[in-house]
Structures are given as structure tokens and as C-alpha cells.
N, C-alpha and C positions, 0 to 999 in steps of 0.2 A: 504494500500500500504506500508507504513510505516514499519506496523508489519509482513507483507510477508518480506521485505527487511532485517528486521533484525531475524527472522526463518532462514531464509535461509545462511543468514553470520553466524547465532552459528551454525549450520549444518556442514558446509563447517570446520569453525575453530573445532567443536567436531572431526570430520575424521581428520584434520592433528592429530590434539593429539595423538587420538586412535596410528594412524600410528608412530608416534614419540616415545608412550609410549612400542608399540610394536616392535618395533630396540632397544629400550634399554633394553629392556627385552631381547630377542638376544643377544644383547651385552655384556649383565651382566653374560648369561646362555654363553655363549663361552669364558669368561673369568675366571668363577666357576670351569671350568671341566679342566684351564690349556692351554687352545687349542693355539698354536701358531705359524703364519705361516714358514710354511716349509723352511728349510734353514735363519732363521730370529731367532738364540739363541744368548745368550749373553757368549762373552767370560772370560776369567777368567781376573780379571785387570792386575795380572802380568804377561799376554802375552800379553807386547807391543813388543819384538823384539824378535828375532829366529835369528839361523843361518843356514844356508840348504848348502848340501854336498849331491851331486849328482852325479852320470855318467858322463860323456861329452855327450852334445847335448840331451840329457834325455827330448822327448815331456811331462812327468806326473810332473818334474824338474819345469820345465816354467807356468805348470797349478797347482802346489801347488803354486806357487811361486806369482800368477796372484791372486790366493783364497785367500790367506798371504795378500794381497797389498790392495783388496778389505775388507778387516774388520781390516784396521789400523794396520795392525802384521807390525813394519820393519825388511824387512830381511839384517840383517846387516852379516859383517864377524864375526868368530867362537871369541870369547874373556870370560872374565869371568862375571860371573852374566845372562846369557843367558843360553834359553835352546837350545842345539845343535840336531839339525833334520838330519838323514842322511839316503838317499834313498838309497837303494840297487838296484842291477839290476832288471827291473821290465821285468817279463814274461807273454805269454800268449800262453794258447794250446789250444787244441778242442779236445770234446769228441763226436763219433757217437750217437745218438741219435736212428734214424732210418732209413732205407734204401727201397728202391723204388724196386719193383719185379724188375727191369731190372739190380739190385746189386749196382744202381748208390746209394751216399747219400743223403738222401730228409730232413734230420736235426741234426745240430749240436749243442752242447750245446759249447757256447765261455767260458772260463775262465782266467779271467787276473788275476794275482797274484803282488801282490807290499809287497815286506819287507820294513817294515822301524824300525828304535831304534830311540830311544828318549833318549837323554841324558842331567840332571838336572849339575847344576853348582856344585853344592855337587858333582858329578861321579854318584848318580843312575842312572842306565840305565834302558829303558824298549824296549823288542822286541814285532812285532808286523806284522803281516802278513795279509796284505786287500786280499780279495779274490772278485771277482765281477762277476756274474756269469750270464747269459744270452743265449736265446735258439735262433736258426739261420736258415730257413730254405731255404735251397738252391734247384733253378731248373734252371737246365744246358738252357731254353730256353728264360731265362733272363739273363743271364749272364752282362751284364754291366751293369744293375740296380740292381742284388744283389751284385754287385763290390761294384757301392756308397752305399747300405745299409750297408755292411758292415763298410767300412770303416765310415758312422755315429755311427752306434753299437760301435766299439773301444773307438771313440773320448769320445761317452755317456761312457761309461764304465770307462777310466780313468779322467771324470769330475767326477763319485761319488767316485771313489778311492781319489780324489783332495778333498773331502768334508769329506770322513770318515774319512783321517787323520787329518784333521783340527778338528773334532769331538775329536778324541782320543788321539792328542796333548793338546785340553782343556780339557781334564779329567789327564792327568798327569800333566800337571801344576797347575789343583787344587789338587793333591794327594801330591804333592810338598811342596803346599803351605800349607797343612793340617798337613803335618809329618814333617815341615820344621820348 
């Protein structure tokens, strides 16, 4: 009885092991290769504060601004020792894709475009042009449900424009900091 009682607890403790040794082994193999989760980089240390210069009432304005606030940037006023962010009018068109025999349009491809410059306390500037690009497909027999897809489509669309310049402001302030 004894010796069945204790076969059975090294059993039991062998499988966790195994199991334990095997997450680490994962662990180790997805750390090797770099992997790391998405939107979760590290920023350059000398972007703690920005300044941002926007449109009036600019909705991609408020969502850099909200992206800024979540990874500790302050966005303080334009002054020296700062890099200055300044958005340009942000546009968006549509291109035909494909059209339905009865000449209606059955897809479009959405593209939203954001300029923005970046400007280092030195006077470097850098221009820079997001493009966010997304396919849409419309049928006149839904119309108020592809109302709110689309308008989810834009939102999504200027949340990665909100990401890729927070991307491409950490690559100029480490170019900065490399040439500086």
C-alpha cells in the first residue's frame, strides 16, 4: 500500500515537471527568436515629453494624444529641449475596387493618409506620411450596418495611424539621440 502511495505521488510530481520543464522550454524558445507582444516595445528614455500641434478639434489629435499618455510621453507645450510633433490635416478617400453587374459599387478600398514632421530641439526636422489602407465592401441592402462598419473601419484605421507614429517618433528620437 505504502509503495503504490508513493509510485503514484513520483508519477503525479514526474508530469508536473515534465509540464513545467516544457513552458520553459517555450518560454526560452519565444524569447530566443525576439518575439514580443504586439504593441508592448520599449520607448527611447529620452521621450519623456512631446509637444503636439494639431488642427482644431483633430479626432487622430486626441488619439495620439491618449497613445502619448498611455506609455508615460507628457504632452507638455512647445518649449526647448522637446521634440515638437505637429499633425497636418489628416485625409481620407476611396478607391473603387469592384462593381456589381447592376454598375452599383460592391468594394472599396478606404485610405486614410496623416502627414506629420517631427521636429528635434536642435531644428532637425523629419516629414512623414502614414498611409492606412483597408478594403470595404459595401451592399446597398444593408445599409445601416455597413454605416457602423464603416465608421468602426475609420476609428480602427486612425488607432494604427495613432500607433505608427508613436513607432516613428521612437525611431527619430533614437536617431537624435545617436547623431546628437
Amino acid at each position: 500500500m505504502f509503495l503504490a502511495n508513493w509510485l503514484t505521488s513520483l508519477l503525479v510530481n514526474m508530469r508536473a515537471m515534465q509540464q513545467g520543464l516544457l513552458l520553459a522550454a517555450a518560454l526560452l524558445l519565444l524569447t530566443a527568436c525576439s518575439f514580443q507582444l504586439r504593441g508592448n516595445y520599449q520607448l527611447a528614455p529620452q521621450l519623456d515629453a512631446v509637444s503636439l500641434e494639431a488642427p482644431t478639434r483633430s479626432e487622430i489629435a486626441t488619439l495620439v494624444n491618449e497613445v502619448l499618455t498611455q506609455r508615460n510621453v507628457n504632452v507638455v507645450s512647445q518649449g526647448a529641449n522637446i521634440i515638437h510633433v505637429q499633425l497636418h490635416p489628416d485625409r481620407f478617400d476611396r478607391r473603387i475596387l469592384s462593381m456589381l453587374t447592376s454598375g452599383q459599387v460592391a468594394e472599396y478600398e478606404l485610405i486614410y493618409v496623416l502627414p506629420v514632421t517631427f521636429t528635434a530641439a536642435n531644428g532637425d526636422s523629419s516629414h512623414h506620411t502614414i498611409q492606412i489602407l483597408r478594403d470595404y465592401q459595401d451592399d446597398p441592402n444593408f445599409a445601416l450596418a455597413k454605416t457602423r462598419e464603416l465608421e468602426l473601419l475609420v476609428t480602427e484605421m486612425r488607432n494604427d495611424a495613432a500607433h505608427r507614429l508613436l513607432l516613428l517618433l521612437n525611431q527619430f528620437t533614437l536617431d537624435q539621440a545617436n547623431n546628437g
